[in-house]
Backbone atoms as SQL, in Angstrom:
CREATE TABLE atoms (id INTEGER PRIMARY KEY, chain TEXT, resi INTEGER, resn TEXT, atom TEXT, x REAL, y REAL, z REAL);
INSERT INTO atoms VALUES
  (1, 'A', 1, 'UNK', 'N', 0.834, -1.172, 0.000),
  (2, 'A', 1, 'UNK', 'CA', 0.000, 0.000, 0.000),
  (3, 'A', 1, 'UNK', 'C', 0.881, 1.237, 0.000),
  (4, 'A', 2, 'UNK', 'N', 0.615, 2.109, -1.021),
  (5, 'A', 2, 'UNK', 'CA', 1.089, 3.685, -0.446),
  (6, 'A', 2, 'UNK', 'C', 0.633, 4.534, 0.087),
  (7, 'A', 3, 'UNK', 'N', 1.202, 5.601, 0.017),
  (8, 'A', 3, 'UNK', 'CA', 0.349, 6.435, 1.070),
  (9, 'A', 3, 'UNK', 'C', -0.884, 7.196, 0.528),
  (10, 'A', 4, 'UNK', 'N', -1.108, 7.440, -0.698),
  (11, 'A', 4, 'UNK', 'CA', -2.093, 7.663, -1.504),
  (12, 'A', 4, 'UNK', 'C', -3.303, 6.841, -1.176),
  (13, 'A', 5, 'UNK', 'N', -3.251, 5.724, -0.603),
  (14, 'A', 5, 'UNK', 'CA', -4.144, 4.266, -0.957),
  (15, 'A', 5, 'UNK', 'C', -4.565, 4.174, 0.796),
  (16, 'A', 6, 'UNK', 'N', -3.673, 4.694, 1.672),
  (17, 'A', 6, 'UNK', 'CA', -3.718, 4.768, 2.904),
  (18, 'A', 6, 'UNK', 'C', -4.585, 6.139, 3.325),
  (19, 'A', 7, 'UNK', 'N', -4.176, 7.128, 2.508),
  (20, 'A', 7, 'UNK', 'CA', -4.920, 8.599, 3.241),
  (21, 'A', 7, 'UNK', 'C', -6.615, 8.586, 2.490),
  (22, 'A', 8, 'UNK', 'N', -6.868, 7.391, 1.772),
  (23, 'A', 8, 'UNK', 'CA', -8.011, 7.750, 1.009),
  (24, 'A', 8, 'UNK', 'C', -8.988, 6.479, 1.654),
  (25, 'A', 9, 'UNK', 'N', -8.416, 5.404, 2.364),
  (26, 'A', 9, 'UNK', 'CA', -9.073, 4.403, 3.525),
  (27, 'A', 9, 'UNK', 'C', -9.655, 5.031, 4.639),
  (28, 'A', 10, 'UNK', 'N', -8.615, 5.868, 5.060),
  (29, 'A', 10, 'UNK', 'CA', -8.941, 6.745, 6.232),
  (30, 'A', 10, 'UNK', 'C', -10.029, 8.015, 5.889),
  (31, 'A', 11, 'UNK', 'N', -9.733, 8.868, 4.955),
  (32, 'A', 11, 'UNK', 'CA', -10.926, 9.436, 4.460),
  (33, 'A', 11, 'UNK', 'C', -11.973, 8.990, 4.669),
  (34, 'A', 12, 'UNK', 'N', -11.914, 7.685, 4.175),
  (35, 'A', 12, 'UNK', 'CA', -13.590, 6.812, 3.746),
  (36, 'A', 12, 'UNK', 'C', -13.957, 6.195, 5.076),
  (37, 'A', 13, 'UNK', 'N', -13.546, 6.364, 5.870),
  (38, 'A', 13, 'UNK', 'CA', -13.418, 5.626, 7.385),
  (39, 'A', 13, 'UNK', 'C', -13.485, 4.570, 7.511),
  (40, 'A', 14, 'UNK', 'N', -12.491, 3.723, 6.605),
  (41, 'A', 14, 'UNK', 'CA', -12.518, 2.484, 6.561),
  (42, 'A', 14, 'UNK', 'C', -11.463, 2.298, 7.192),
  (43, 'A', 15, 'UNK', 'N', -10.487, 2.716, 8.271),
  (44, 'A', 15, 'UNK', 'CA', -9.373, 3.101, 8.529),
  (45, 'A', 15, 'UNK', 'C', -9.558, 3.658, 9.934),
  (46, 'A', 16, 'UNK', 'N', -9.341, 3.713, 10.973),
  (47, 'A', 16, 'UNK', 'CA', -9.614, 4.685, 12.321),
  (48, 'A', 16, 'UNK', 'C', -7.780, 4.915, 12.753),
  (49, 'A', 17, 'UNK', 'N', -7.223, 4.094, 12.628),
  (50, 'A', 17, 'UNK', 'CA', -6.201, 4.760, 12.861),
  (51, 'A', 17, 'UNK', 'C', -4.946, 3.619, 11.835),
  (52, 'A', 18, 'UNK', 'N', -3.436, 4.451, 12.158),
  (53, 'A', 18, 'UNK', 'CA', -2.652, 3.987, 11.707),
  (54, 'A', 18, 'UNK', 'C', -0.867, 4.031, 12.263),
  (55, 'A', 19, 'UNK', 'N', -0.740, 3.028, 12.821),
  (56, 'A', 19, 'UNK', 'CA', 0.512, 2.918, 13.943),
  (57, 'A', 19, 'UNK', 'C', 1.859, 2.513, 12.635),
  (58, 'A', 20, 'UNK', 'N', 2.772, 3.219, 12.869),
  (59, 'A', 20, 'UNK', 'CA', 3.959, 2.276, 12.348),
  (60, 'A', 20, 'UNK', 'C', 4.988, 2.786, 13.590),
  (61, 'A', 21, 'UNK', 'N', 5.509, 1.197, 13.316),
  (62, 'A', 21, 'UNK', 'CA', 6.617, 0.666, 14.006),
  (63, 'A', 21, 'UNK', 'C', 7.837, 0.140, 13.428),
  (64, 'A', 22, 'UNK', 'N', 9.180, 0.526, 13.816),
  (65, 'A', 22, 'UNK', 'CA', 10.360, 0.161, 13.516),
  (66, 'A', 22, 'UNK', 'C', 10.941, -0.473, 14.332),
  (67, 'A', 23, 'UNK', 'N', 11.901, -1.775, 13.687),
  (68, 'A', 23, 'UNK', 'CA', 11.910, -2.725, 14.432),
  (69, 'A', 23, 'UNK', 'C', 14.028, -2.880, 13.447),
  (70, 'A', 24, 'UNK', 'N', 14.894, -2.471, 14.145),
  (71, 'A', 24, 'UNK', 'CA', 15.980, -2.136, 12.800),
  (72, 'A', 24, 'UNK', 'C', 15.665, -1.120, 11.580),
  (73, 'A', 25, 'UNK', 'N', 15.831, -2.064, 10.755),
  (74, 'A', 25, 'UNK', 'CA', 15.867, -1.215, 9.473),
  (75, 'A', 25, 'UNK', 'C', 14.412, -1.918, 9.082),
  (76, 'A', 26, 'UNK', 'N', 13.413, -2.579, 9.455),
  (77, 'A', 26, 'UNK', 'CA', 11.964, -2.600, 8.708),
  (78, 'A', 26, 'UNK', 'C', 11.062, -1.788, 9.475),
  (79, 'A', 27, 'UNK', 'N', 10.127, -1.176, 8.603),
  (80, 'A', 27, 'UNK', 'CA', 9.206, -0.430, 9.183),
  (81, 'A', 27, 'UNK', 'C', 7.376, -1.480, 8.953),
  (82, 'A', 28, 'UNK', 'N', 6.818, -1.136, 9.797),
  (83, 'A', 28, 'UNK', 'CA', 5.852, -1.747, 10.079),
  (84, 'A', 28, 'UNK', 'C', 4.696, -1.129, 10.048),
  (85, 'A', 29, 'UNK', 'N', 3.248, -0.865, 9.726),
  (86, 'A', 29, 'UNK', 'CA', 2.472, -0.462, 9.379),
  (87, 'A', 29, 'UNK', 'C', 1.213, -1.401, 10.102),
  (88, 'A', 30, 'UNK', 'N', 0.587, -1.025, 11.477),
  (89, 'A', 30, 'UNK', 'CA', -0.639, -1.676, 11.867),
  (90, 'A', 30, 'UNK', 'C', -1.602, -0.652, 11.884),
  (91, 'A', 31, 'UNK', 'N', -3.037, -0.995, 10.793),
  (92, 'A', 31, 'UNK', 'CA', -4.013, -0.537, 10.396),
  (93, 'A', 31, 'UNK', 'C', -5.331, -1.195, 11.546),
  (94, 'A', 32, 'UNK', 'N', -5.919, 0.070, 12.431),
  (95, 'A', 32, 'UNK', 'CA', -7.553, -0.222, 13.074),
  (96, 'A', 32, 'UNK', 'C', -8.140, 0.129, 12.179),
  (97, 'A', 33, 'UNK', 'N', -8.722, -0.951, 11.528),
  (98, 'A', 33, 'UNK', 'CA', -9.676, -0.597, 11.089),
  (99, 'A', 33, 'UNK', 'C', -11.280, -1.198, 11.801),
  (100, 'A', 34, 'UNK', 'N', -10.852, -1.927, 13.206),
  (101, 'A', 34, 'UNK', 'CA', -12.266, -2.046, 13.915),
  (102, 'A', 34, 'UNK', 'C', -11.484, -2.484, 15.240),
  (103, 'A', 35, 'UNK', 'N', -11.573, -3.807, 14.882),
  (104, 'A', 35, 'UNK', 'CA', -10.989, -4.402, 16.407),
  (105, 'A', 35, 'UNK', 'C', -10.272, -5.010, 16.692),
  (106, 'A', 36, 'UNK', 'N', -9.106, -5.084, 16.087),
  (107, 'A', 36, 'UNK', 'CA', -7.822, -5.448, 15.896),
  (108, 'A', 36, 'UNK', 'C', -6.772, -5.068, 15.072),
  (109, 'A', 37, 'UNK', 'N', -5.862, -4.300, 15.348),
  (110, 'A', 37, 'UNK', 'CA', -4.573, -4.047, 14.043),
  (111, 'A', 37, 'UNK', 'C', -4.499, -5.013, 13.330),
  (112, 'A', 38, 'UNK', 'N', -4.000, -4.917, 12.104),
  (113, 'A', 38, 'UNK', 'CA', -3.493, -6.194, 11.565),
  (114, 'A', 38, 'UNK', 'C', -2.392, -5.431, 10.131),
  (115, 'A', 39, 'UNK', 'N', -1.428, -6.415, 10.579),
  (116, 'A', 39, 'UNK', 'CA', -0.209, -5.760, 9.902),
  (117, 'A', 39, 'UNK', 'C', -0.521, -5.978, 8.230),
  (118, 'A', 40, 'UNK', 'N', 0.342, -4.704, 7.871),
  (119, 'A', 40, 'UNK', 'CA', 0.569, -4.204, 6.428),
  (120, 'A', 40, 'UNK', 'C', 2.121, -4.048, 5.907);
């Protein structure tokens, strides 16, 4: 996903929030979109 594809989920409120996490050199992306993150 980019961020184009990400700011237009959240628009639509299909999206409530959006956490990233770095863990080294990978970055991590957990999407609420109800009731559980679930990684991207």
């Amino acid at each position: 996903m980019n961020e184009k594809i990400l700011k237009a989920l959240v628009d639509a409120g299909a999206v409530k929030k959006i956490e990233l996490r770095a863990e080294g050199s990978t970055i991590y992306a957990l999407i609420h979109a109800g009731k559980e993150p679930k990684p991207a």
